[in-house]
Every structure is written in structure tokens, then in C-alpha cells.
DOGULUM-960533 format. One record per residue: x, y, z of N, C-alpha, C, O, CB in turn; residue number from 0; residue in one letter. Coordinates in steps of 0.1 Angstrom, whole numbers. Each point is the difference from the previous one (the first is absolute). Glycine has a CB too. Example, Ala and Ser with C-alpha at 12.3 -4.5 7.8 and 13.67 -1.06 7.14 Angstrom:
2
R n_east n_north  n_up ca_east ca_north ca_up c_east c_north  c_up o_east o_north  o_up cb_east cb_north cb_up  nr rest
R    132     -57    78      -9       12     0      9      12     0     10       0     7     -29      -12     5   0    A
R     15      23   -19       9       11     0     -8      11     8      5      11     1       7      -17   -23   1    S
This chain:
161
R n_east n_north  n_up ca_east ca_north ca_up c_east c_north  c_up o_east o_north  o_up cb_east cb_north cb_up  nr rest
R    229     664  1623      11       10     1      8       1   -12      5      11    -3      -4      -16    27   0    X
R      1      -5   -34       4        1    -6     -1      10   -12      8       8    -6      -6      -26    19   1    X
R    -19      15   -14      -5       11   -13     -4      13     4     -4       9    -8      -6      -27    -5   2    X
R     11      20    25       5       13     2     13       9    -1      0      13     0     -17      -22     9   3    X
R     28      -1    -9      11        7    -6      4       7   -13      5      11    -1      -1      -27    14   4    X
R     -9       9   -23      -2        5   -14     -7      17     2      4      12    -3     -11      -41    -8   5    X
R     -4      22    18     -11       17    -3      8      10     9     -1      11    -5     -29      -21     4   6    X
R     35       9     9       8        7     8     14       5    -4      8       7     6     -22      -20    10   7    X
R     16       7   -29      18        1    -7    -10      14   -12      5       9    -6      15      -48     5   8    X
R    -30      36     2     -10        7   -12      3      15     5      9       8    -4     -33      -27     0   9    X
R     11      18    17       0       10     3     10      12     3      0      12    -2     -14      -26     5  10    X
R     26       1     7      11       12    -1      6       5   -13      2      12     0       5      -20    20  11    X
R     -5       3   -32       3        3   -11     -7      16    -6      8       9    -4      -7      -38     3  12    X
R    -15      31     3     -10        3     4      3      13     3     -4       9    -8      -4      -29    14  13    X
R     14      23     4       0        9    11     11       7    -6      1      11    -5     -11      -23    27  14    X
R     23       0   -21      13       10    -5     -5       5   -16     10       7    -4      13      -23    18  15    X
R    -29      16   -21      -2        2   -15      5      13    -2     11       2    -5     -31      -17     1  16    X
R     13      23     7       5       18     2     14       0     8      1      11     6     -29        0    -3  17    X
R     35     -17    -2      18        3     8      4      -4   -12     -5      -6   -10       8        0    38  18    X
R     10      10   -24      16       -3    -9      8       2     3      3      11     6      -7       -8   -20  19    X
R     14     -19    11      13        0     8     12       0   -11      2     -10    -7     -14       -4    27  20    X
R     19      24   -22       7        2    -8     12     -10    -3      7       1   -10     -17       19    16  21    X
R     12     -31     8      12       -8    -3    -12     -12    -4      4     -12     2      21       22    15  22    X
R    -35      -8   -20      -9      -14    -9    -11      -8     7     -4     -11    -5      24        7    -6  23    X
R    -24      11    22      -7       -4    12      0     -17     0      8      -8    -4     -25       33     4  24    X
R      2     -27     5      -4      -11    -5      2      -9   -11      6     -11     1     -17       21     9  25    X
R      6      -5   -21       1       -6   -14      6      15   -10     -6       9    -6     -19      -30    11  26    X
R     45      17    -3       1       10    -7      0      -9   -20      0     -11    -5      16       28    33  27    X
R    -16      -1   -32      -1       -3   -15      8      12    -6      4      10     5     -29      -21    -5  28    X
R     28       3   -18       8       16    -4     -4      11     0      9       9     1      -1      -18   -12  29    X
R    -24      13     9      -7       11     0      0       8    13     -8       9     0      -3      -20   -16  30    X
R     19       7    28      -6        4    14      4      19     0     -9       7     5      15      -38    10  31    X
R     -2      33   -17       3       18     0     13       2     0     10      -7    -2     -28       14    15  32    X
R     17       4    -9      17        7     0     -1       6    15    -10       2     6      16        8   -35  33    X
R     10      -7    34       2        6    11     12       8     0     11      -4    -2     -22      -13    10  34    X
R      8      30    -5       9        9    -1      2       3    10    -10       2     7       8        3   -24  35    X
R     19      -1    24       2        2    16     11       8    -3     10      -3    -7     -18      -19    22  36    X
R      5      37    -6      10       14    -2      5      -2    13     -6      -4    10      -6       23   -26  37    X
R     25     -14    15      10       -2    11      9       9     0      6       1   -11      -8      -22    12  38    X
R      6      29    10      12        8     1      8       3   -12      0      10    -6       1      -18    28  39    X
R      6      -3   -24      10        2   -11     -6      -1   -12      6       6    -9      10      -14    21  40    X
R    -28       0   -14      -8        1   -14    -10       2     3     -7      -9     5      14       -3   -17  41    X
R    -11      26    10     -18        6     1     -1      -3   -18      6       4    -9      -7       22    33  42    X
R    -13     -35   -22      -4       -3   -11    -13       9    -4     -9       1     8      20      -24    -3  43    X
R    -10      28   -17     -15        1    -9     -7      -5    -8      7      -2    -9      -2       14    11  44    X
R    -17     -15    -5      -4      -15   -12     -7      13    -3     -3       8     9       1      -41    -3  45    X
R     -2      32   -22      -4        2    -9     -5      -6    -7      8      -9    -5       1       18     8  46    X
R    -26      -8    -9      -4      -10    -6     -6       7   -17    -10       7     0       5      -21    28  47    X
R     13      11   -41      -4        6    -7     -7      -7   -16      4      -8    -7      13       22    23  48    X
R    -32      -3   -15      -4       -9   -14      6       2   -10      2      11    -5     -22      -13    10  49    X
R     25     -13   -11       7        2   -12     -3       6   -10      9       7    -7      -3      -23    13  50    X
R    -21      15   -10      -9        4   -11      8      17    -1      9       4    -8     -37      -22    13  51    X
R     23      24     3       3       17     4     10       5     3      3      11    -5     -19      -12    12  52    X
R     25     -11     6      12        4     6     -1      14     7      8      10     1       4      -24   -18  53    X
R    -24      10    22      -5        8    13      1      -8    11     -3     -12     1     -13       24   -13  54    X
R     22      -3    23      -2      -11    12    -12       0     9     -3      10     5      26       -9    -4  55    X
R    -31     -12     0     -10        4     7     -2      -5    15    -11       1     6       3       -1   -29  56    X
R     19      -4    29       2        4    16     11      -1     3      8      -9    -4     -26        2    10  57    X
R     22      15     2      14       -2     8      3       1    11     -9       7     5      15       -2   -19  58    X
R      4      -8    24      -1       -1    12     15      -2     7      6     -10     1     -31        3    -6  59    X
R     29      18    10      15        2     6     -2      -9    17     -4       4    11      10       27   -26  60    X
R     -4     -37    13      -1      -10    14     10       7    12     12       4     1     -15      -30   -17  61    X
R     -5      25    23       9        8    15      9     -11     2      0     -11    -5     -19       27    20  62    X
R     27      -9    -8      13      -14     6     -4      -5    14     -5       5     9      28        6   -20  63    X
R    -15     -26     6      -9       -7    13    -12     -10    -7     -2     -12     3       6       37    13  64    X
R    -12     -17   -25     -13      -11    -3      0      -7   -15      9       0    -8     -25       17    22  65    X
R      5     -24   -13      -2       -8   -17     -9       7    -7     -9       6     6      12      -29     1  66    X
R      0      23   -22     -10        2    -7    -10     -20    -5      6      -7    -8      12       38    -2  67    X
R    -27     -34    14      -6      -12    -4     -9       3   -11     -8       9     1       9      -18    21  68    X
R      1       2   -37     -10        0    -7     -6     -11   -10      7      -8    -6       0       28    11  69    X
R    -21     -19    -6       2      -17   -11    -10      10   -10     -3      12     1       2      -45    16  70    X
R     -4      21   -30     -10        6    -8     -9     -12     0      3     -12     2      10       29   -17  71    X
R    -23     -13    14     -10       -6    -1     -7       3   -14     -6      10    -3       5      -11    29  72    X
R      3     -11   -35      -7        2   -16    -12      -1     2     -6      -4     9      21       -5   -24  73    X
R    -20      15     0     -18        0     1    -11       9    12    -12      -1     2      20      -25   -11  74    X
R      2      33    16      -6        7    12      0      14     2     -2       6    10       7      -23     0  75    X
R     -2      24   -27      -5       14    -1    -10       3     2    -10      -6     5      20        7   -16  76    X
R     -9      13     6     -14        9    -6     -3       1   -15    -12       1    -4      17       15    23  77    X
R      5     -17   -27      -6       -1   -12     12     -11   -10     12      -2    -1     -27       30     5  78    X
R      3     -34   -10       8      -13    -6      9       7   -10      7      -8    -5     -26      -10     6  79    X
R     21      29    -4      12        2   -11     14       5     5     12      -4    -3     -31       10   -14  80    X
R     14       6    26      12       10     1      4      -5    15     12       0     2     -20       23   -20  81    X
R     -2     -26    30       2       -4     9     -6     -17     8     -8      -1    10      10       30   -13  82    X
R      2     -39    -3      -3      -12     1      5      -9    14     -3     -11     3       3       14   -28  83    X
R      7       5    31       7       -8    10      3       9    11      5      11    -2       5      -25   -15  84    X
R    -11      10    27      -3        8    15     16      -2     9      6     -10     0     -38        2     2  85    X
R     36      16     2      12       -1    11      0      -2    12     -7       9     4      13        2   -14  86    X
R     -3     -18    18      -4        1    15     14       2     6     10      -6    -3     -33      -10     3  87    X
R     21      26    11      12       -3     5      5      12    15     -8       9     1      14      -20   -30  88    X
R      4       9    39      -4        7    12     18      -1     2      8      -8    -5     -38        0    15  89    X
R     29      22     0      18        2     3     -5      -6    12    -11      -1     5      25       24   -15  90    X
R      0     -29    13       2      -11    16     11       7     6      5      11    -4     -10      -37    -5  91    X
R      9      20    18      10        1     7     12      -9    -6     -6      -9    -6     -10       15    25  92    X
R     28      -8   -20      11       -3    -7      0     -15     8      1      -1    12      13       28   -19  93    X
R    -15     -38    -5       3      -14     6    -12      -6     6      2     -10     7      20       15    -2  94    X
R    -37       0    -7     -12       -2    -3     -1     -14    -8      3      -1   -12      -6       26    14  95    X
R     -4     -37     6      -2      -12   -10    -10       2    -4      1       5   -11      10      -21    18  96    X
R    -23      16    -3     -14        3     1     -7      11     3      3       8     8       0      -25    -4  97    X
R    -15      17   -13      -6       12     3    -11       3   -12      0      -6   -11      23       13    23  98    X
R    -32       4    -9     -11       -1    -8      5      11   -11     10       5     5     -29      -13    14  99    X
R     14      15   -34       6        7    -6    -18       9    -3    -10      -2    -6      38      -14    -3 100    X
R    -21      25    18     -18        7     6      1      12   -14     -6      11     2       5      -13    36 101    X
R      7       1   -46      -1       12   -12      0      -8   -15      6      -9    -5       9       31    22 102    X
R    -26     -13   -22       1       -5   -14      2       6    -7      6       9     7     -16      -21    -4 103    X
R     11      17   -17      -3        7   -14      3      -7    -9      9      -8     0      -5       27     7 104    X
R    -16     -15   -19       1      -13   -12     12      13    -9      3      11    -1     -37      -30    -2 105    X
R     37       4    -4      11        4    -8     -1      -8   -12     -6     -10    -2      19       15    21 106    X
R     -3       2   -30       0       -9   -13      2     -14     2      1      -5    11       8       22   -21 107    X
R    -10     -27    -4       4      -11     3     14      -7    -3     10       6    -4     -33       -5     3 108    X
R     24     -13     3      15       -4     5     12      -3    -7     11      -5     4     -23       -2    10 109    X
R      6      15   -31       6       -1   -11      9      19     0     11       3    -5     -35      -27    -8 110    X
R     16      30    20      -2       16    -3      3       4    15     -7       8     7     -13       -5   -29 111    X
R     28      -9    25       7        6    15     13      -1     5      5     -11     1     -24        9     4 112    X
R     25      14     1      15       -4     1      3       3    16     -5      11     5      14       -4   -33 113    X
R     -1     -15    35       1        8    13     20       5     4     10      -6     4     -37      -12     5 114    X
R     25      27   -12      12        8     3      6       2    14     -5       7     8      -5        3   -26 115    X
R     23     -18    21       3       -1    15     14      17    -4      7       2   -10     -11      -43    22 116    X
R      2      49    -1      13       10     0      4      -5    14     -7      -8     6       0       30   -21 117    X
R     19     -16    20       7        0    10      1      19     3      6       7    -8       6      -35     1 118    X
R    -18      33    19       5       12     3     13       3     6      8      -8     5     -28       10    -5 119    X
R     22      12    -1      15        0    10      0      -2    10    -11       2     7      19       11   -16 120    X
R      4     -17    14      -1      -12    11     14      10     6      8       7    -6     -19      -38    -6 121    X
R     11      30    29      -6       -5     5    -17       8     4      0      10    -7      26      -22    12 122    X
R    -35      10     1     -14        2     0     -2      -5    16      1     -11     4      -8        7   -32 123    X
R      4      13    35      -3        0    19    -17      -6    -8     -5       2   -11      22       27    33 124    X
R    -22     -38    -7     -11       -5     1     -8      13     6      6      11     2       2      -38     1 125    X
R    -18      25    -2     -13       11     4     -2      -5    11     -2     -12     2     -10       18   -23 126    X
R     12       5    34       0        0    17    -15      -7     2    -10       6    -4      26       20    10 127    X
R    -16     -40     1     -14       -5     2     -5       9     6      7       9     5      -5      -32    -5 128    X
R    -17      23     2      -9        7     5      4       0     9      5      10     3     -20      -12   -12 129    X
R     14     -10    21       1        5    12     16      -3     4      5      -6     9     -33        3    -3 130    X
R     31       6   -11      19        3     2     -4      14    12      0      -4    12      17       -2   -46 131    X
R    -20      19    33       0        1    10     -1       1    15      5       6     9      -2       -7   -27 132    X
R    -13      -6    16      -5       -5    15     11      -9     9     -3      -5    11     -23        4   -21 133    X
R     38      -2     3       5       -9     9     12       7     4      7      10    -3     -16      -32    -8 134    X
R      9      11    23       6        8    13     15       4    -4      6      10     5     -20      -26    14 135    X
R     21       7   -29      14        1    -9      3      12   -11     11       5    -3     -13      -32     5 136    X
R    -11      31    -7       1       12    -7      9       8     5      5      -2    11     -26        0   -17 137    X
R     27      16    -7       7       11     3    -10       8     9      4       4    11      13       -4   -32 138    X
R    -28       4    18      -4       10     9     -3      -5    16     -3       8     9      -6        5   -32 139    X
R     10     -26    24       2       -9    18     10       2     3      1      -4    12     -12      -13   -11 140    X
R     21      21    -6      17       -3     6      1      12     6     -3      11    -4      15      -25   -13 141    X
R     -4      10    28       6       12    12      9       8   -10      2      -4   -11       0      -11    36 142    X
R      3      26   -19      10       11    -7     12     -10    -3      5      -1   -11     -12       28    24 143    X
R     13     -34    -2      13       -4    -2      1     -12   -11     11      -3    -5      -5       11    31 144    X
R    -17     -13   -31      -1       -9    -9     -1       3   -10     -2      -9    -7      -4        0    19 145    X
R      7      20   -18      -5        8   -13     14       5    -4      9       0     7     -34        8     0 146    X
R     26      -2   -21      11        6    -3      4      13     2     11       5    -2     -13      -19   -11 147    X
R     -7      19    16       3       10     9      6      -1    14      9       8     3     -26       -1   -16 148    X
R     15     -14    18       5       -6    14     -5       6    12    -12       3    -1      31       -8    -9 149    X
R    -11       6    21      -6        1    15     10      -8    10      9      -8    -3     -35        9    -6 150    X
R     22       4    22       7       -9     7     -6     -13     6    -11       0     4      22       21     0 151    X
R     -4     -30    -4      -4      -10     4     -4      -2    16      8       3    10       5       -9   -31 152    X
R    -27       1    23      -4        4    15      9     -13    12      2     -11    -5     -29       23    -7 153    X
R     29     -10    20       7       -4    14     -8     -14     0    -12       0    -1      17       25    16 154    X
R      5     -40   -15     -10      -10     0     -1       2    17      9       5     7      -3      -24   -31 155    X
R    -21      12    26      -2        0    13      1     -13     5     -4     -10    -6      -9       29     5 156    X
R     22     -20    16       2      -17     3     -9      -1    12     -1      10     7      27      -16   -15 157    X
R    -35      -7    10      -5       -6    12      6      -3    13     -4       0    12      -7       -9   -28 158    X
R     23       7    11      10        1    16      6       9     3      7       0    10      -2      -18   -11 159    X
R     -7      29    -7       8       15    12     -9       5     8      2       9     8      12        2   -24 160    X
């Protein structure tokens, strides 16, 4: 039982390899990524710009509410000069520990890159979930008298009259 613990500490190792936990999962390190989280009062945009050019070559206005997650991975371009190093990285939901970073694009390397944080004007409304409205609390479920428009409020009915 025992030497099966090892191979079993392996495997799971293993399995999480492709996740990332932005507060350092398992085995955090300095390299582990960045985490960017837009919020009502600070809607954040990152900008990522090659220095060489001072072109930006991705950017991304984060809805409010979610994270931007991203790491680099060196040596995991497309081409060893101009593009040497790969990005990985996926919007979350805001306060996300874990999670896979299901998008990539190679990018310069880590000498020839700058990441640019802005702050938009604030304040910034979140974006109506999908099924916001299917629920029974929504504005278009509410009786007339509940609305700002108003109505009259209907007659409570009692069990003992």
C-alpha cells in the first residue's frame, strides 16, 4: 500500500498538469501567471505590448464580474525569433481559484513584452446572465403593482373569512 501512494501522488500530479491555480495551487512558484479581475468600480483592460515594435498584440477589456487568467509558457512558440513563447490563458468568473486556460497565442519573448493594466470609466453595470430571464424575480415576471409604473395592489385573500 505503501508504494502505491507515490505512483498515485504521480498520477494526480499528472492529471492537474493542464490547470492553474492562480493563488499557487499545489506547488505554487514565482512564474505561476497573472490574474486580472474587473469589477463595477474598476473595469479593467490588459494590454499586451511588443516592445521591439510597440505594437500591441492582444488585448482584452474584461467584462465586470470576471477574471482575465494568464501565464507564458517559454520555448512554446511558432517561430524561434519573433514568436518563441506561447500564452495561455481563459476569462473566469471573478474569484476563480482554479481552472484550465483553454486559449492560447504565441507571443514575443519575455525580454520584448509589456503588459499594460488601464482602468475604464467606472462606474460599469455587469452584463444580464443568460438566463436572468427565465427567473421567476425578473422585471418582465412582476405584476403591474410591483413595477414603476405601478398598479393596484390585489385584495390579500384570508382562509378564515
Amino acid at each position: 500500500m505503501t508504494r502505491l501512494a507515490p505512483i498515485a501522488l504521480v498520477a494526480a500530479m499528472l492529471a492537474l498538469a493542464g490547470c492553474y491555480g492562480p493563488r499557487g495551487a499545489i506547488y505554487p512558484y514565482s512564474g505561476s501567471g497573472y490574474t486580472y479581475v474587473s469589477s463595477e468600480m474598476q473595469p479593467v483592460t490588459v494590454t499586451l505590448i511588443d516592445t521591439r515594435t510597440e505594437e500591441p498584440f492582444f488585448k482584452m477589456e474584461i467584462p465586470v464580474g470576471k477574471q482575465l487568467t494568464l501565464n507564458f509558457l517559454e520555448g512554446k512558440g511558432d517561430d524561434p525569433v519573433e514568436r518563441p513563447d506561447r500564452m495561455v490563458y481563459a476569462i473566469m468568473d471573478a474569484g476563480t481559484s482554479t481552472g484550465r486556460l483553454t486559449n492560447q497565442l504565441t507571443c514575443p519573448p519575455r525580454g520584448s513584452r509589456r503588459i499594460d493594466y488601464a482602468l475604464r470609466p467606472a462606474p460599469e453595470a455587469r452584463e444580464m446572465p443568460v438566463d436572468y430571464e427565465q427567473r421567476i424575480d425578473a422585471v418582465q415576471g412582476r405584476p403591474a403593482w410591483w413595477t414603476p409604473a405601478g398598479g393596484e395592489i390585489p385584495r390579500e385573500k384570508r382562509f378564515y373569512e
